[in-house]
C-alpha angles and dihedrals in degrees: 000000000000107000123180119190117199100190143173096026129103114282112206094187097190073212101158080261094053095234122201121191115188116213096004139155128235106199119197124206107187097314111330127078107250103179130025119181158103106317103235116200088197081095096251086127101047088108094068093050082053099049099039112089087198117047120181120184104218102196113151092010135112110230107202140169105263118271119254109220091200101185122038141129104216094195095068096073073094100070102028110148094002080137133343104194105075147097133239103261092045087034091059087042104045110028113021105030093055094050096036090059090048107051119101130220097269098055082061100062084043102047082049091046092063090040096062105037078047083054096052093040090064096040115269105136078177141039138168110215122201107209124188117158106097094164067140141008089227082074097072099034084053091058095052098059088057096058091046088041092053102042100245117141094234128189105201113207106196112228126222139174129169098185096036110152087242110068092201093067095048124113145183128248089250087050088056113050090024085062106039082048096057085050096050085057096048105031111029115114089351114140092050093309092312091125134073131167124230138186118248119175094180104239140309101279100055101037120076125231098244094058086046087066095046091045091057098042091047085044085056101042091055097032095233131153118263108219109186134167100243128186096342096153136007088259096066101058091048087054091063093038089055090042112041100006088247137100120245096270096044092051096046086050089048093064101047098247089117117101151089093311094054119107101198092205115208096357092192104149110032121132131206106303102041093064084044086056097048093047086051096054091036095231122148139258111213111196120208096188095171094060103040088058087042089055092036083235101143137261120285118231100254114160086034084061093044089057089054089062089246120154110246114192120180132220139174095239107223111317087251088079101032097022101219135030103228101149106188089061089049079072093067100041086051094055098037093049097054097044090052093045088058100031088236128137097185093062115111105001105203104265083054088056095042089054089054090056097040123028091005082060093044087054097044085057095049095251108085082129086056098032145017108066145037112270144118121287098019120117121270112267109144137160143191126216117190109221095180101098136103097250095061112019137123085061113203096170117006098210080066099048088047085054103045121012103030117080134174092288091059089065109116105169141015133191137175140182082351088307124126095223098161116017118175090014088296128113113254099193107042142045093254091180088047098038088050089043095055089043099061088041093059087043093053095053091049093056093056087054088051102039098084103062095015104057090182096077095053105064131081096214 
């Protein structure tokens, strides 16, 4: 039996009572929490120094459930900064499609790579990536390996479009289940169970009607999450009304791909009864607040959601329209955002935001009995969060210092499924310098193949 103690630091449980223990102790036993409580020095809790082969003393530091990044693309630490001034439709044409279509397979394990190592160094101990570029098969298997090689517990929506502005990222219906059935054989639960496979069609203007349906029939044969871009922009809505006649919700509910397991990602624009509707089906909304300033998309109608009773979930969005995915500083701008659009300076207070990025993502990913919080009998997905440092101390409430004074380089340690995968604020489990030094290489190569016709990737400015 492999038991791990982290002692003597402040426990913020996300239990249903939002429990805070301080200071407090979280004990592992394999990979479930076994005990969860107030840390005693009268020497009651001596056994468990003695029994735990780790022991990590936790003072002034936060312990947390680990943060679930609902919403990135993993691929896109590739193009990150490539450009800052566009929106969403030139952004797609002129930065991600010509990239997209000229990585190799390997850029693909390494952008994931760094996704993933970015995503547990600021505290994500889960993420659900929706990937969508399958110029070869080898891309997504290459991604996966990255998720099982770093540690990370990944959910791996695959991604489809039929009528995607690029044609070279097009694909048929066949192209698509065959191959998310072929990944469900040979992904699903591997990595000691880390790794799950979703459903992605890419949004509701690229994708026909006629895959849409298919999409919704095949998610509900397999029970498997539907993960689907929703009323990012205004366009968007107009497209489907143009279209079908329907807005995008509408549509999406239509079709049947609207229920428990739908994951509504962005939301933006969606009136009255839409929300009505996903409160009704009890899918959940999963904001990405960083990228929809970013992209200048809107602002998603989050404490009017809350009210509803509908799940919100937050996420980074890929690092091309954030550029980073650094989660624990999605809480801030989420808070920050909402408060500002009202006007409003009592909106979200900071356990609120921290339950969106911890149970309120568990849930959004069906296991809020297995993850999300610190209890017994959950797996064993902590985190520690240093709050000795000049940008947060002195600390008066700790759920305010983790929104709005911690950020990714506060991490301290990770860990995941029982597993140390980051421990003072470095990877365990991968060559972070050698994984970062091949990286660059590969970028730069692929900027000189862009350059030519895409002057924008051949300027340092």
């Amino acid at each position: 039996m492999s038991a791990k103690l982290i002692y003597n630091g402040t426990v913020l449980t996300m239990d249903p009572d939002n429990r805070i223990f301080k200071p407090g102790y979280v004990y592992i036993e394999n990979n479930l929490i076994r005990e969860v409580g107030e840390w005693k020095e009268d020497g009651s809790l001596d056994h468990l120094l003695k029994q735990a082969s780790f022991r990590y003393n936790a003072e002034g530091k936060a312990v947390i459930p680990g943060l679930v990044n609902t919403h990135t693309h993993l691929f896109q630490t590739f193009m990150r900064g490539v450009s800052d001034h566009l929106p969403l439709a030139q952004w797609l044409r002129e930065i991600i499609w010509p990239i997209s279509v000229a990585m190799e397979p390997e850029d693909f394990y390494l952008a994931a790579v760094i996704g993933c190592m970015e995503n547990l160094k600021s505290g994500a101990t889960y993420l659900m990536d929706h990937h969508y570029i399958h110029t070869s098969l080898e891309n997504t298997e290459g991604v996966l390996r990255a998720i099982a090689d770093s540690g990370i517990r990944g959910h791996l929506a695959r991604g489809g479009s039929d009528l995607c502005g690029e044609h070279r990222l097009r694909e048929t219906d066949e192209q698509i289940f065959s191959h998310t059935d072929e990944l469900l054989d040979r992904w699903e639960g591997e990595a000691s169970d880390r790794i799950r496979i979703a459903l992605g069609p890419l949004n509701l203007y690229a994708c026909s009607r006629p895959y849409l349906e298919k999409a919704a029939k095949f998610s509900k044969d397999r029970n498997l999450i539907s993960h689907v871009h929703v009323a990012e922009t205004k366009e968007q809505i107009g497209n489907t009304m143009q279209n079908y006649g329907m807005r995008n919700l509408e549509l999406l509910n239509d079709i049947g791909l609207l229920g428990d397991k739908t994951q509504v990602v962005h939301g933006i624009w969606l009136d009255d009864g839409e929300l009505e509707t996903i409160a009704k089906h009890k899918a959940t909304v999963v904001h990405c607040p960083v990228s929809n300033m970013y992209l200048a998309s809107g602002v998603a109608r989050v404490p009017e959601m809350q009210r509803m009773g509908i799940n919100v979930a937050l996420g980074t969005d890929g690092p091309g329209s954030n550029n980073c995915q650094d989660n624990l500083e999605v809480l801030k701008f989420t808070a920050c955002l909402h408060k500002v659009n009202a006007l409003d300076a009592t909106l979200l207070p900071p356990m609120d935001v921290l339950r969106m990025a911890t149970i309120n993502g568990a849930r959004a990913m069906g296991r809020e009995d297995e993850l999300g919080s610190l209890e017994p009998g959950k797996k064993a997905d902590v985190v520690t969060v240093d709050l000795m440092k000049a940008h947060i101390a002195p600390v008066h409430r700790v759920s305010s210092a983790l929104v709005y004074n911690a950020n990714g380089n506060d991490v301290d340690l990770v860990i995941v499924n029982g597993q140390i995968a980051v421990e003072s604020g470095k990877c365990t489990l991968v060559d972070e310098a050698e994984i970062l030094r091949r990286a660059q290489s590969r970028v730069d190569v692929l900027r000189g193949k862009l350059a030519a016709r895409y002057p924008v990737f051949g300027g340092d400015f």
